[in-house]
N, C-alpha and C positions, 0 to 999 in steps of 0.2 A: 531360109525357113519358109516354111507351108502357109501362105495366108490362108485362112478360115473364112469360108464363103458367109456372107449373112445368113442364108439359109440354114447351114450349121450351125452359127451360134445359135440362132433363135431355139436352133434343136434342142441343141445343150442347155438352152434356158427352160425350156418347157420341161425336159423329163425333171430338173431340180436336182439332180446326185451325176454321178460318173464314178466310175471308178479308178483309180488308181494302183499300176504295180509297178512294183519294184523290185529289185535285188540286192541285197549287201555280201558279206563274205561267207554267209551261209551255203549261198548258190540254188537256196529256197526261194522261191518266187511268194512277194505276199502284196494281197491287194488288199483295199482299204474304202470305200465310200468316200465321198464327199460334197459335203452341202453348202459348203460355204466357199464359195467362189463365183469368179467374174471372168466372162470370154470376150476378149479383143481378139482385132483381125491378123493379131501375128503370135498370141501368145493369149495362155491359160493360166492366171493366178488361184491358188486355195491358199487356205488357211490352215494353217496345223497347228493345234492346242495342246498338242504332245507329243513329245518326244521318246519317240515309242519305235514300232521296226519300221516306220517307209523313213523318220527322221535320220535314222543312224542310215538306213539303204542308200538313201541318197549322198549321205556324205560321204559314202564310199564307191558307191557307183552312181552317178548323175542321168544315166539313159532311165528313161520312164517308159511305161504304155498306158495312155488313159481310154478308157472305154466307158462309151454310152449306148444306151439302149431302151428303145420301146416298143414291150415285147407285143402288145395289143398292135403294132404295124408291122412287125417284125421287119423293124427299119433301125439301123445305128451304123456307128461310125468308132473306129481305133484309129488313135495317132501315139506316134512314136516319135521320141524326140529326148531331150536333154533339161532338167530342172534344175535351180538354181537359187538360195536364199536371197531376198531383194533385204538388203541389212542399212540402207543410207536413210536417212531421215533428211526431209519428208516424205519422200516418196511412199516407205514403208507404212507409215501412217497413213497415208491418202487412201493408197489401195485397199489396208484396212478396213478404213472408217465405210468405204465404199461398199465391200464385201458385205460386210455385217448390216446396213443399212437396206443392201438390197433382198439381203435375205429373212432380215426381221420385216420387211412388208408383206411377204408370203407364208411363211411361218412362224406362227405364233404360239408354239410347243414353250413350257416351261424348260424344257433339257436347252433346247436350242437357243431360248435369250440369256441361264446360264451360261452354257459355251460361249458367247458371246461377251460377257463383259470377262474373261480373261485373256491374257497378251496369249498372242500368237505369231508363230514364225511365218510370215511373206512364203508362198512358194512361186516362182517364175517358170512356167513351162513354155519352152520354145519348139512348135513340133516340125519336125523334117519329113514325116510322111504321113498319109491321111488314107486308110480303108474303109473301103463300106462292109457292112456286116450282114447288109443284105442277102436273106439267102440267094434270091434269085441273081444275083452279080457274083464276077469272079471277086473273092474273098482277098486271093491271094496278089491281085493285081492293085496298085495303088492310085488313088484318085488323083493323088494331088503330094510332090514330092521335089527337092530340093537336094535329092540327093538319088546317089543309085539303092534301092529298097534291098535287091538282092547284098549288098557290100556289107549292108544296117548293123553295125553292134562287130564285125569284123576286124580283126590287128591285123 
């Protein structure tokens, strides 16, 4: 897997959202925000409070693409990789309590301490390859990979 440079995380920490997409048996791509998560150096946890299309997407196809972006530097970052429910206690709780801890210090939204006090599904993303979205860089070449990027998502 792709370790995430510090300099990335802090990224992903500052803009506060990314996005996530998905696929399921539709073969419709759907993306989805998300605010509630935490970046370590080898893996992306969110939170998902429904079970809605990325929850069913994933249980059918586990490849993700998560995408950040700030568009006042017209600077970000896609990674592509594979997600996965974290279902053991404690762990699940930890990551949790973590999440939501971190994000109720910066946001103080009535919707968002709601979404907060209800259960949520662990999601574990482990990513295999890392692009910049920087216009000025090639888009198409990968920064940072653990695999062959051309093969990606391939039978």
């Amino acid at each position: 897997m792709v370790k995430i440079p510090d300099s990335i995380k802090k990224f992903i920490d500052e803009q506060g959202i990314f996005v996530v997409g998905t696929i399921g048996e539709t073969k419709f791509v759907n993306i989805s925000p998300r605010i509630f998560f935490k970046v370590e150096e080898d893996a992306i946890y969110w939170l998902d409070f429904f079970e809605h299309k990325s929850f069913k997407n994933i249980q059918v196809n586990p490849y993700v693409t998560i995408s950040v972006f700030n568009k006042n530097d017209l600077e970000g970052y896609q990674f592509k990789g594979s997600a996965s429910y974290i279902t053991d206690e404690p762990t699940k709780s930890e990551i949790r309590d973590s999440v939501i801890e971190n994000i109720l210090k910066t946001n103080l939204s009535p919707k968002t301490k709601s979404l907060s006090e209800k259960e949520a599904h662990v999601i574990q993303f482990e990513p295999q390859v890392c692009y910049s979205l920087n216009p000025e860089e090639y888009s198409d070449m990968s920064i940072g990979s653990d695999i062959d990027s051309t093969s990606l998502f391939c039978d």
